[in-house]
N, C-alpha and C positions, 0 to 999 in steps of 0.2 A: 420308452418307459424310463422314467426316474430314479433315480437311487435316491431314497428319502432316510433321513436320517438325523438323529434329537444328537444332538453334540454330549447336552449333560453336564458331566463331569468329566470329560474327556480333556485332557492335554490337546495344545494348537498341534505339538505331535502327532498325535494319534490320531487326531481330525484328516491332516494331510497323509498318513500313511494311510487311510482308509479309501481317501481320495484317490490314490494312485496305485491302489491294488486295483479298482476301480475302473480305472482308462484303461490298464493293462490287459484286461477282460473284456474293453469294448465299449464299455459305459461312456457316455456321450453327453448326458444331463445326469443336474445331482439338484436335491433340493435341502440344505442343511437348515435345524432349526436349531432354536436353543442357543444362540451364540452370545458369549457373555465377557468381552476382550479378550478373547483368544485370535492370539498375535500372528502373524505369517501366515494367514490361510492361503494356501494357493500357491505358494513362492513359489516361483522358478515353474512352473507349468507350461507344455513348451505345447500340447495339445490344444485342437480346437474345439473346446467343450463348454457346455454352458452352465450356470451354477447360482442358483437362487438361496440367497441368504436372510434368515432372521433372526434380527437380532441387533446387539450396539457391535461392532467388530473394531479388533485390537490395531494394534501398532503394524503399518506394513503391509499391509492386506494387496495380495497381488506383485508384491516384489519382483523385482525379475524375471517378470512373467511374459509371455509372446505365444496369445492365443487363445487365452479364453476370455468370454461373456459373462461376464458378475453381476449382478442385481442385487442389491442391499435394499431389504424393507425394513432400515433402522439410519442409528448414525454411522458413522467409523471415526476412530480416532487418528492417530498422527503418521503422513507417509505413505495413505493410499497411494499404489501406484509408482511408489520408490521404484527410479530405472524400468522401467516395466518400457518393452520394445514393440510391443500389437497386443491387439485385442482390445477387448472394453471393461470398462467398470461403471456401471450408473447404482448412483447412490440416490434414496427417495426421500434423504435428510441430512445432516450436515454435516460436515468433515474439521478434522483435526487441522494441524501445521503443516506445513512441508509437503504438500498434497501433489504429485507429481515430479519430486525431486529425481534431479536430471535424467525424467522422461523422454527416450527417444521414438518415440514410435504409439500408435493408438489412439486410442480415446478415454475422456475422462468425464462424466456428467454430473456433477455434483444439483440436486436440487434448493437446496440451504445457502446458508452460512458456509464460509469458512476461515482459518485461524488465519496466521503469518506464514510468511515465507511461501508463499503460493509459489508451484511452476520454475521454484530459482533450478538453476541451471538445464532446462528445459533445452534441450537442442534438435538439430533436423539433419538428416543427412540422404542424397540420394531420392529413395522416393517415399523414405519414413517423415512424416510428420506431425509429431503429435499435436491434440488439440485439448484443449479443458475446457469444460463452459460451466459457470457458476451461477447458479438460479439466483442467489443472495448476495452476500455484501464480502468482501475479501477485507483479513486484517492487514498487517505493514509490509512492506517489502515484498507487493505481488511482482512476480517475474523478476525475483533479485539477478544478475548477473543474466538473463536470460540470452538464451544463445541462437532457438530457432524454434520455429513453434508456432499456436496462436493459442491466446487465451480469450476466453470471451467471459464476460461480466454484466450480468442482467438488473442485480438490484432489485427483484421483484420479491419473491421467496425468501425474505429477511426475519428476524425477529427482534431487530435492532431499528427501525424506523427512521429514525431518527439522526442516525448515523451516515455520514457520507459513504458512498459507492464502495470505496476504496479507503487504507489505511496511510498512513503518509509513507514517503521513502519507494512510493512505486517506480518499478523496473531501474531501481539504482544499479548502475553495472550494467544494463543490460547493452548486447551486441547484435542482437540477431532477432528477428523472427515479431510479432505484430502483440500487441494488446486492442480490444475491442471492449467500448465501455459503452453504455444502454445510457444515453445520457451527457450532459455537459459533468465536465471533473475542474474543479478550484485547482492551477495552478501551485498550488501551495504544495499539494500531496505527491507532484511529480519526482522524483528524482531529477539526477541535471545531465543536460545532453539529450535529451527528448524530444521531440517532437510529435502536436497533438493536429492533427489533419480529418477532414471530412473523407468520407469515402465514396471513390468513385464506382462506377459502374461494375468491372471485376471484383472490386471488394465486397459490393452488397451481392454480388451471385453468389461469391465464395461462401458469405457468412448464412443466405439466405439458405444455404445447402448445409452448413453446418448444426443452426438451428432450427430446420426439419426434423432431423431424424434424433436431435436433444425432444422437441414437443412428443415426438412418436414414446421416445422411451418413456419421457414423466408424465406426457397427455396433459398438455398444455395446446394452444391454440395459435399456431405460428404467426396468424394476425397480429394477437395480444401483444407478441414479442415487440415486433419489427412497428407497432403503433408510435415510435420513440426516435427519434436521428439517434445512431452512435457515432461517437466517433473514434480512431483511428489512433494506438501512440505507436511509435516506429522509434528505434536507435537514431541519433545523427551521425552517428561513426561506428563502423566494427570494430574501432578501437580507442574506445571511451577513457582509458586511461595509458594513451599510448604514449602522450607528454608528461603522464606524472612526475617524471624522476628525470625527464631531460633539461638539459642545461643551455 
């Protein structure tokens, strides 16, 4: 049974202290409504519970989180997913900046749009590996500095048309871990030290598994995805600026 609950006029405070009187008791699902940018919902949640959201949701949503299930039937704005080490968040509209910032661990489904700085400092360690997949179109510096991880990038679920896939300055810095693009990308938009590659057999299983269970959350039709070649960008060096300053 749910804990169903109208936010209101409540503080992102009293949101999460209600929350967490909540688990304390046993509660396991919650279904909040009403949510109108109230920031930090969820932070630091280390339980494995699940939590349906309506509404636009603030700054941060799932911070530091390692554990629960999110569903957003709105937008979010900047930071979903900050550090956040497990669990998931699918969004069923589009997302702010810094979507994933140095995400170790989990999942991230965005079905939209979303802003700059995607996934930067995104890293992997051991047997954490986070992933992102973005229904729409990503602004500048996707996977700035990125360290480990995958991100995937479909370009379908856009409201910009018109727009290239990607924003320029992508995976600048980056040392680690894979971008997946739905599609040929212009050269131009790369950062430098990249390198752009078809994908072999283990890459299409890898990705073919990860956008399964993205169509399952938003109910999209896995054919539709994969009707397109992507392709692959990968670092040339884990250490992209290892000669900067050398002599």
């Amino acid at each position: 049974m749910s804990v169903v609950f109208n936010v209101g006029k409540l503080s992102y405070t009293k949101v999460n202290q209600i929350v967490r009187e909540k688990i304390l008791e046993g509660k396991k699902a919650f279904e909040i409504h009403g949510v109108n940018g109230h920031r930090y919902l969820l932070a630091g949640i280390k339980e494995k519970i699940t939590v349906k959201i309506w509404g636009t949701v603030g700054l941060d949503l799932g911070c530091f989180m390692s554990g629960p299930e999110i569903y957003v039937y709105g937008n979010v704005q900047d930071g979903c997913g900050n550090t956040m080490e497990e669990g998931k968040i699918t969004v069923y509209g589009m997302a702010g900046d810094v979507v994933g910032y140095s995400m170790r661990g989990g999942k991230i489904f965005i079905k939209g749009d979303v802003g700059y700085r995607v996934g930067i400092h995104m890293k992997s360690y051991q047997d954490k590996h986070p992933v992102i997949v973005i229904g729409g179109k990503a602004g500048d510096f996707l996977g700035e500095y990125m360290a480990g991880g995958t991100i995937v990038v479909l370009g379908i679920y856009s409201q910009h048309p018109e727009r290239p896939i990607v924003g320029k300055f992508l995976g600048t810095g980056m040392h680690g871990g894979a971008i997946y693009l739905r599609g040929k990308i212009d050269p131009f938009f790369l950062g430098k030290n990249l390198k752009v590659s078809s994908l072999n057999e283990e890459d299409q299983a890898y990705l073919k598994k990860i956008l399964k269970e993205y169509c399952a959350d938003i109910g999209e039709d896995l054919g539709v995805l994969l009707n397109e070649k992507f392709f692959k960008i990968t670092p040339m060096s884990h250490r992209p600026y290892g000669n900067l300053y050398a002599y």
